[in-house]
N, C-alpha and C positions, 0 to 999 in steps of 0.2 A: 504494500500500500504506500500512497506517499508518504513521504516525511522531510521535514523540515527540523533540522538541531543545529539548537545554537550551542554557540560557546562562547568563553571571553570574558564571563563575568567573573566577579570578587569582590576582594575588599580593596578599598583604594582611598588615600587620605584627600582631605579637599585640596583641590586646586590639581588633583594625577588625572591622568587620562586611562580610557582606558576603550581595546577597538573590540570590541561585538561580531561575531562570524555568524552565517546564518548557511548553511549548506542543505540544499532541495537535491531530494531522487523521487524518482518512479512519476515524475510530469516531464514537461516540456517547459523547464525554467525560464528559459528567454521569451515565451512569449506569457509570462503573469509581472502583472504589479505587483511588486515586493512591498513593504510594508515596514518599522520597528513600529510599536507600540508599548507601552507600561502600564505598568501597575503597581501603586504605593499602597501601604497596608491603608484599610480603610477610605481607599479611594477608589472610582472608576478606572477603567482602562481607556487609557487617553492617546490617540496617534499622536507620535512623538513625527516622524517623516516617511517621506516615500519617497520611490525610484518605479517611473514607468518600464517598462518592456525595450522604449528605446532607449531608455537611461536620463530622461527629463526627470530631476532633481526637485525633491518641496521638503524644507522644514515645517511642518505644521504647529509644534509645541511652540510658541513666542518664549517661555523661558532658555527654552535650547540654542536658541536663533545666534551665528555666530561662534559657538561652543562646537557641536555637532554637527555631522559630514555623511550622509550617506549615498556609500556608492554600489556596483555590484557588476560581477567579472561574471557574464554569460559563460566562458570556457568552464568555468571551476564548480557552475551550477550556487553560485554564493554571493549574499549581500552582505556587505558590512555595517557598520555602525563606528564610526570613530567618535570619540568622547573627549572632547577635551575642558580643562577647568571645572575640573566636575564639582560639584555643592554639595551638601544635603541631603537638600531637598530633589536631586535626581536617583536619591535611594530609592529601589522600585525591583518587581519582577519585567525583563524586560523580554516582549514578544517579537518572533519572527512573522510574517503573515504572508500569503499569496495567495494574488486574485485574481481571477480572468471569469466572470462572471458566468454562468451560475456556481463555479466553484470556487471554496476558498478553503484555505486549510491554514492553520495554525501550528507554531512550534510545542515546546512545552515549556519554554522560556529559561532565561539563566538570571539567577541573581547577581545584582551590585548594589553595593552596598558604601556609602563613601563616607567616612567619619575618623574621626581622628585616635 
């Protein structure tokens, strides 16, 4: 069946960075929108950015804006996630997603966690 795993998360002090791997089998990767998304305890799961099919770039999170960089290497079947100057408050589970409508699948996320 599909899958989608991430990796890349941890612990990391404020102000480290830290890059997110997201590696898709059993679809056709290059043509879904990829997706990161998060989830802080007690919060919704909120689109942090996206990368189209062609590789057209959007930060959606205004807190990230700046900070984080997402991009995705069609050959390797993977999106990344680069972090940089991380806070806080970017402590979260962090989701990989893809979507080419009517299907969409999901990771099963990695944690970060960024505190001193």
């Amino acid at each position: 069946q599909v899958q989608l795993v991430e990796s890349g998360g941890g612990l990391v002090q404020p102000g480290g960075s830290l890059k997110l791997s997201c590696v898709g089998s059993r679809f056709t990767f290059s043509s879904y929108a990829m997706s990161w998304y998060r989830q802080a305890p007690g919060k919704e799961r909120e689109l942090v950015a996206f990368i189209g099919s062609s590789g057209e770039a959007r930060i959606f999170a205004d807190s990230v804006k700046g900070r984080f960089t997402i991009s995705r290497d069609n050959a390797k079947n993977t999106v990344y996630l680069q972090m940089n100057s991380l806070k806080p408050e970017d402590t979260a589970v962090y989701y990989c997603n893809a979507r080419r409508l009517p299907a969409m699948y999901w990771g099963q996320g990695t944690q970060v966690t960024v505190s001193s």
